[in-house]
N, C-alpha and C positions, 0 to 999 in steps of 0.2 A: 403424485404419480408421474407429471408431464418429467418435474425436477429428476426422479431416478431414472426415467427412460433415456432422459440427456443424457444422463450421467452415463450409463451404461452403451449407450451408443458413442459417447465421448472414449470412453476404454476400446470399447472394441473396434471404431476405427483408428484410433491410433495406434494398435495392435497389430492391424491389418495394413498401415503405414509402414510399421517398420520393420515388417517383410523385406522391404527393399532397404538394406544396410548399410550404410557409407561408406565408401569404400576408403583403403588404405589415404591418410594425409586430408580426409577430412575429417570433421566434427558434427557429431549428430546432438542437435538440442534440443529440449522439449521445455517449452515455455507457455507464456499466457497474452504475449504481450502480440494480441492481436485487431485491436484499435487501429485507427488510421493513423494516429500521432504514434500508438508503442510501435506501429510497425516502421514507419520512417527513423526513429530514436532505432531499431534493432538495426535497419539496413549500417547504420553508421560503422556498427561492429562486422558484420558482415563484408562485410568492403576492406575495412580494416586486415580482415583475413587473408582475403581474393587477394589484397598486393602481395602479400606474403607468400602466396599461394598454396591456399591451405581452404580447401572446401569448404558449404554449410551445408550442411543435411535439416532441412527444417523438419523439428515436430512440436507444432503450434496447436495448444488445446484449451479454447476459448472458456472462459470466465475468468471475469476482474480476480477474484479474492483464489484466483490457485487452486483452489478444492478442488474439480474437475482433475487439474494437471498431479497432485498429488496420488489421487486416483490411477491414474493411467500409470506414476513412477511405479506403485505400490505392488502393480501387473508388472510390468516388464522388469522390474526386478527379482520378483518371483519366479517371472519366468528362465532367471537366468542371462535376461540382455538388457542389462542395464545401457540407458544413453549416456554418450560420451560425459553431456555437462546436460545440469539441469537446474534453471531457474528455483531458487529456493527463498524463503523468508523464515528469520527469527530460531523460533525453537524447532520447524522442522527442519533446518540443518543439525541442529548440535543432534534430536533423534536419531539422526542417518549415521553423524559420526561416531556416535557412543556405541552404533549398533556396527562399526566397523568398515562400514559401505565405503568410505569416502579415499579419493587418493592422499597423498600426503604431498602439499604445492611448500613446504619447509623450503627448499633449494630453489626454488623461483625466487619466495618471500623475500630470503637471507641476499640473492642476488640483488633485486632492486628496492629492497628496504623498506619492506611496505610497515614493517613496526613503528617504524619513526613517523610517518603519515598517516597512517588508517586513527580515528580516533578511538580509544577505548572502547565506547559504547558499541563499535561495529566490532570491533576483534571480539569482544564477548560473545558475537553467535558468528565468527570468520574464523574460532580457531576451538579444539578439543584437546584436551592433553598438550597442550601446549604447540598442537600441530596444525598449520593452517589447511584447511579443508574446503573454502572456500574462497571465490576472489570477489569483494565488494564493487557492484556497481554505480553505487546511486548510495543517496539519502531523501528518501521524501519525508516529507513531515505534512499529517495529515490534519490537521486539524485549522484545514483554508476554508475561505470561502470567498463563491467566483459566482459575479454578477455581471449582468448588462447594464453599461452604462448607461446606454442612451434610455434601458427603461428606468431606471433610476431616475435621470434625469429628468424626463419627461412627467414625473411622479414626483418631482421634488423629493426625491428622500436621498439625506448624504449619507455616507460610512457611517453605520450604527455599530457605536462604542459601548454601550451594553445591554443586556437583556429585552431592560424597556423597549428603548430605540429599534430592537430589532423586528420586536411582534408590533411593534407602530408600522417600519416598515411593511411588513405581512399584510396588518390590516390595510393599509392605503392601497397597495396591488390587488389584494382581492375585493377589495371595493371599486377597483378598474377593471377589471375583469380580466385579469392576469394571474396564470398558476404564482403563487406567492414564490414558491419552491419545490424546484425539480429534482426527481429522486424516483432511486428504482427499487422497488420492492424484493431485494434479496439479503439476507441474512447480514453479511456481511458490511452491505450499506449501511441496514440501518446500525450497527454496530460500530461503524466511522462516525455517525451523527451522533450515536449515544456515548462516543470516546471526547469528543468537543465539551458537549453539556455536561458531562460529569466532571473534567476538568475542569471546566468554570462554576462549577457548583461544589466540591468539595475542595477545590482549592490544591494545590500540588504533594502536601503531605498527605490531603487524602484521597488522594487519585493513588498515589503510592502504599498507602496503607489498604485500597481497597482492591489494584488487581492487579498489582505486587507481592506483597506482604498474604494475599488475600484475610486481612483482618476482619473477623465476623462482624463485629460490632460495627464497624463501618460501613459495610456491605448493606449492615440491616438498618441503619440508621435515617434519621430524617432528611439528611441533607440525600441518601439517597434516592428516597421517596419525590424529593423536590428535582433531581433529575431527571426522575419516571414523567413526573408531571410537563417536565416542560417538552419530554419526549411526544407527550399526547398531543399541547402543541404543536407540534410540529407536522404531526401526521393530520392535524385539521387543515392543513395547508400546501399538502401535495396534493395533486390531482385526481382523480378518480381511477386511470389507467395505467399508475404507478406497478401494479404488483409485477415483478417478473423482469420488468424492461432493467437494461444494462445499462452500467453506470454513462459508457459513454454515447448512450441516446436519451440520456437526462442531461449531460453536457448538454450535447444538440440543440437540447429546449432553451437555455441558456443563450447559446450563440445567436438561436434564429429567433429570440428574442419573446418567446413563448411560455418566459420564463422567469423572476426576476435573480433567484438567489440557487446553488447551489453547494450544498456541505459538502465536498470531497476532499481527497488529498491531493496532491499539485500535478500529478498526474493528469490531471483535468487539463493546466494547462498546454499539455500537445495538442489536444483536441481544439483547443481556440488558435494556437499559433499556425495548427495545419488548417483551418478553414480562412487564414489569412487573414486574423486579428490581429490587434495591438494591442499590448496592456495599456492602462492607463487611458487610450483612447477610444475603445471599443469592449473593453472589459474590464473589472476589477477585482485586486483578489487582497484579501485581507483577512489576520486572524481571525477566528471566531470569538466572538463579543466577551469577554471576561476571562481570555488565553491569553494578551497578546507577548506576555514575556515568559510563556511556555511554549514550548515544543514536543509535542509528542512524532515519533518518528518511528518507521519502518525503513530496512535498507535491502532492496534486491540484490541477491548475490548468485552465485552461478557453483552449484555445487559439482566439483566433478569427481564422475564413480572412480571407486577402483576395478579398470579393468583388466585384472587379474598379473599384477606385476607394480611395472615403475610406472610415476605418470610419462602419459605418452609426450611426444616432442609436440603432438596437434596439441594436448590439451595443457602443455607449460605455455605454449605460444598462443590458444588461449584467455590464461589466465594473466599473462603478461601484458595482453595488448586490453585488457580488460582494466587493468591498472595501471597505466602509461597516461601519464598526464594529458598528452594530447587529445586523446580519445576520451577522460573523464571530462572534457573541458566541450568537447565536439559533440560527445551523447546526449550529456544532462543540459545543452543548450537546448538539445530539440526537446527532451525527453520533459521536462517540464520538474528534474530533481535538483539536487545539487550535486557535488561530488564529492566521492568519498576518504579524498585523500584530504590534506588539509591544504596544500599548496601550493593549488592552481589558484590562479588568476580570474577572476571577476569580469576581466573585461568585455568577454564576450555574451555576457548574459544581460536579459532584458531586466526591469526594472524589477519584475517579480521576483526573478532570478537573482539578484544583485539584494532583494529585500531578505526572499529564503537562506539565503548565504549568513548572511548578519544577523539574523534571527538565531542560526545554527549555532555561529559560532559565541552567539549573549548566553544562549540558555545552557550549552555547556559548559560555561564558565562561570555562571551562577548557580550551578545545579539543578535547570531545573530543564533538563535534557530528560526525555523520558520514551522507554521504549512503549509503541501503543496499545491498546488491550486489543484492540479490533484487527487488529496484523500481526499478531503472533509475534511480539517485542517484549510482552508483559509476564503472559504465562503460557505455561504450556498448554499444549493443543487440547486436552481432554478437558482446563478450565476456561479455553477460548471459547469453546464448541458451547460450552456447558450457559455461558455467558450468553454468546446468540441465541440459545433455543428460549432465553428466558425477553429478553431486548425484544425480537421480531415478537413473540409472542402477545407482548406489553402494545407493540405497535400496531399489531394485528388484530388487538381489541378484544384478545382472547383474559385478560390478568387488567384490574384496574391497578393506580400506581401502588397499593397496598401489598395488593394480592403479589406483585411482579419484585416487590423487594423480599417478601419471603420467601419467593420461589428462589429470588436468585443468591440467599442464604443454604438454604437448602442444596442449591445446583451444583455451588462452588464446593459445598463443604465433602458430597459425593465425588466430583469430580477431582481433587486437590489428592 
């Protein structure tokens, strides 16, 4: 009940926002990205504007996983006012575009070449009919994990390189009386967690055969069973006051040391670089234990409407400065992603930075680049959804791991 009343207060004040309308030669956006690190990473672009002199109209509608802000597009577009540009991921772009909504950014593209640099796997949810519809901002790849050093340290436990090592790890912390791992009780998280463990448990063919392909047999089989199970794990190892709390005040726990380990995507790391960490010296971040020469990834991109004609001069300028190497090089420093062109420079990034880079650019060239199931890269929305009600459930203690692979035979096969 508390979840729909957000929801629903989440709609109708941003409904009741955007009474007030941007005027001519600005840009009205509605995003999610309102953390302390996504909000530092957005002023970037923002600024970027203001020299230009080209206004922001913010419309920022809080939760990590977008749901919320999807919500409020799905109203104001209804209502006939669609925003200028709107933060989007995965297959809810290409929805928007198939349904016609979207401007056509072709003549931007073709101007500064974004074909030659955007990598395939993002042009697959950047363009419809051959028309780009969105400008890629980032590349995160989710499937990190970000620790405290110093309690590592102090705990004698190094980087654990698989499975074992890691629930060793767990056990040593919570026999010091430290939350082993912090994590916030919404759909979506535990859906990032259970996109790691299935990766390392069916291995890359069947991570693709299972929410790709959505193949039954794989879906229903042991090796998924055996990701249920280590799911259960993991939930003995969060803390009591998990349910509800946002991704980035499970960071939090992490930085203020309250914490030892953290599953999230690299997004996390704004939230340590804006409390004025160091990698490697105050934190660390490293595949998750049986990943480390895959990649599963999501890419935020900036859909903009069509509002009722040509794209406007605000939203090619934009989409322009959205794609302009400087700015992919200056966001995704703070933003904690990489970027989405192929041919920026490395220099300016921290070591994490500099590691996500080279990770990105192995597993795309081995194949084993993968869009993630838990951020809408894998399937569509109706088998994402289908996917979390069965995950949080499994996590929730409602399905043991038997019960939770039938279910989610059953979920997908409805849902698909």
């Amino acid at each position: 009940m508390r979840a729909i009343l957000k929801t629903k207060a989440a709609v109708v004040g941003a409904l009741m926002a955007s009474t007030t309308m941007a005027s001519a030669g600005d840009v009205e956006v509605l995003h999610w990205w309102t953390s302390g690190g996504e909000a530092a990473a957005l002023n970037v672009l923002k600024q970027d504007l203001e020299g230009q002199g080209i206004g922001w109209t913010d419309m920022p509608v809080a939760g990590g996983g977008g749901e919320q802000a999807m919500t409020v597009l799905r109203a104001r577009v209804t209502a006939g006012n669609a925003p200028t540009a709107v933060q989007g991921l995965g297959f809810d772009i290409l929805d928007w575009g198939n349904q016609g909504a979207l401007a056509d950014l072709n003549e931007v593209a073709a101007k500064e070449g974004w074909d030659e640099v955007v990598p395939d796997a993002l042009k697959a949810f950047a363009k419809v009919d051959g028309k780009w519809v969105s400008a890629p901002v980032n590349v995160h790849s989710t499937n990190w994990v970000w620790a405290n050093k110093a309690v590592l340290d102090a705990n004698g436990i190094g980087v654990p390189t698989n499975w074992e090592e890691f629930t060793a790890a767990l056990d040593t912390l919570k026999a010091a009386g430290i939350t082993p791992i912090a994590h916030g009780g919404q759909a979506w998280q535990e859906a990032t967690v259970f996109d790691a463990i299935a990766m390392s448990v069916l291995g890359p063919d069947g991570y693709k055969a299972a929410f790709i392909d959505l193949d039954e047999g794989t879906l229903g089989s042991d090796a998924m069973k055996e990701a249920f199970d280590r799911m259960a794990v993991i939930r003995a190892n969060v803390d009591d006051n998990f349910s509800g709390r946002d991704w980035n005040l499970a960071t939090a726990m992490v930085i203020n040391g309250e914490a030892g380990f953290q599953m999230m995507g690299d997004w996390a790391k704004g939230e340590f670089l804006n409390a004025g960490k160091v990698p490697g010296e105050d934190f660390l971040c490293f595949r998750f234990p049986g990943t480390t020469e895959q990649v599963t990834f999501n890419a935020d991109q900036f859909m903009m409407f069509d509002q009722g004609g040509s794209v406007s001069t605000e939203q090619a300028a934009l989409a322009s400065a959205i794609l302009s190497p400087s700015f992919q090089s200056a966001f995704n420093v703070v933003k904690g992603s990489v970027p989405a062109r192929t041919d920026v420079s490395d220099a300016d990034f921290d070591a994490c930075g500099k590691q996500g880079m080279k990770d990105l650019a192995a597993a795309a060239a081995s194949g084993n680049l993968f869009g993630s199931m838990a951020h809408g890269h894998a399937a569509p929305a109706s088998v994402k959804n289908a996917i979390y009600d069965v995950v949080t459930a499994h996590f929730n203690g409602e399905y043991d791991s038997q019960t939770a692979v039938e279910e989610l035979v059953d979920a997908v096969s409805i849902a698909k």
